[in-house]
C-alpha positions in Angstrom: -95.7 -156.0 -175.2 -93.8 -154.5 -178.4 -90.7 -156.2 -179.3 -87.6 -154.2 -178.4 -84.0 -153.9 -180.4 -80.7 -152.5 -179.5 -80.0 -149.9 -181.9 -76.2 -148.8 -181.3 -75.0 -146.8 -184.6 -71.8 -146.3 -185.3 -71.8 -142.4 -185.0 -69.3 -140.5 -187.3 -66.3 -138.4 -186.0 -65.1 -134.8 -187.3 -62.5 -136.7 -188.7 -64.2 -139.6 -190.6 -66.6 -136.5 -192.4 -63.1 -134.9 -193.5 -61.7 -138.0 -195.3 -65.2 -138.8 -196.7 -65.2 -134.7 -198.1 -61.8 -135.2 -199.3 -62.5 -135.5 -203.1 -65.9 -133.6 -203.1 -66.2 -130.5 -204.7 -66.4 -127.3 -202.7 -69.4 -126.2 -204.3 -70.8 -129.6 -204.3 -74.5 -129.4 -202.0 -74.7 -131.8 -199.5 -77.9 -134.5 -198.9 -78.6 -135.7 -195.7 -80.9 -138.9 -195.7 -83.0 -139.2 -192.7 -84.5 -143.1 -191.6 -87.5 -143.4 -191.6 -87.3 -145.3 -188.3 -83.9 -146.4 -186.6 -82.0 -148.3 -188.7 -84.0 -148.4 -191.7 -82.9 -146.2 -194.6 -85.6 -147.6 -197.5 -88.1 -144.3 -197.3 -85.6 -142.2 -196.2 -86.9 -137.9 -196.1 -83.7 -135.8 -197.5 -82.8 -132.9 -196.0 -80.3 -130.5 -197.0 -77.3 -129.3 -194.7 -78.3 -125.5 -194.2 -75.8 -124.9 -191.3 -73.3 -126.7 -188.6 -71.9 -124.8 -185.2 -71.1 -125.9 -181.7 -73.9 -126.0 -179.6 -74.0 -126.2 -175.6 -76.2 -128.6 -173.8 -77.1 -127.9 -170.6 -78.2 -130.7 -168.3 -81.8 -130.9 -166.9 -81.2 -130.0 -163.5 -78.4 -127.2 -164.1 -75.6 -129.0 -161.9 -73.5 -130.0 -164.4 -70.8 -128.3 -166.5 -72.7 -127.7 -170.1 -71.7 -129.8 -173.2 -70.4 -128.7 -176.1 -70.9 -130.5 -179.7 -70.5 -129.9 -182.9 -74.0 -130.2 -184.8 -74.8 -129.7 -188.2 -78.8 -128.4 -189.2 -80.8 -130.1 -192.1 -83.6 -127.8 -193.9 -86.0 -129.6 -196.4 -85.1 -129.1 -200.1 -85.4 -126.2 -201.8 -89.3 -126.3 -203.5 -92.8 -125.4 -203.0 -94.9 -126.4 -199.9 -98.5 -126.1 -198.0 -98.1 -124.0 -195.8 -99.3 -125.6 -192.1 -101.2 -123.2 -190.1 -101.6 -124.8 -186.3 
């Protein structure tokens, strides 16, 4: 059997984002490093923040009252690709 870990990261609030974008330039892009496997940011992929809204999430049997959060969507960087046909 695999060895197992806690992983419990300390997840960011609305508020800690607006004191960390309180000297950034408004124009300034924002990078969003992605681990490469919980915990472990050495070969990070970076994404670029492309959009945030709230989004509702809906349980999976219907019952109970949807949940609202705040997300923010990542994109790849701007450059040229293969294009995957499946």
């Amino acid at each position: 059997m695999a060895d197992m870990f806690e992983h419990a990261p300390h997840v960011w609030t609305a508020g800690r984002l607006r004191s960390a974008l309180a000297e950034v330039a408004d124009d300034a892009p924002i990078h969003i490093g992605v681990a490469d496997e919980p915990g472990r940011f050495e070969g990070y992929e970076e994404f670029m923040l492309v959009g945030a809204e709230p989004v509702e999430l809906v349980g999976d049997d219907g019952a109970a009252a949807p949940q609202v959060q705040f997300t923010l969507f990542a994109d790849a960087k701007a450059g040229r690709y293969h294009l995957h046909l499946d």
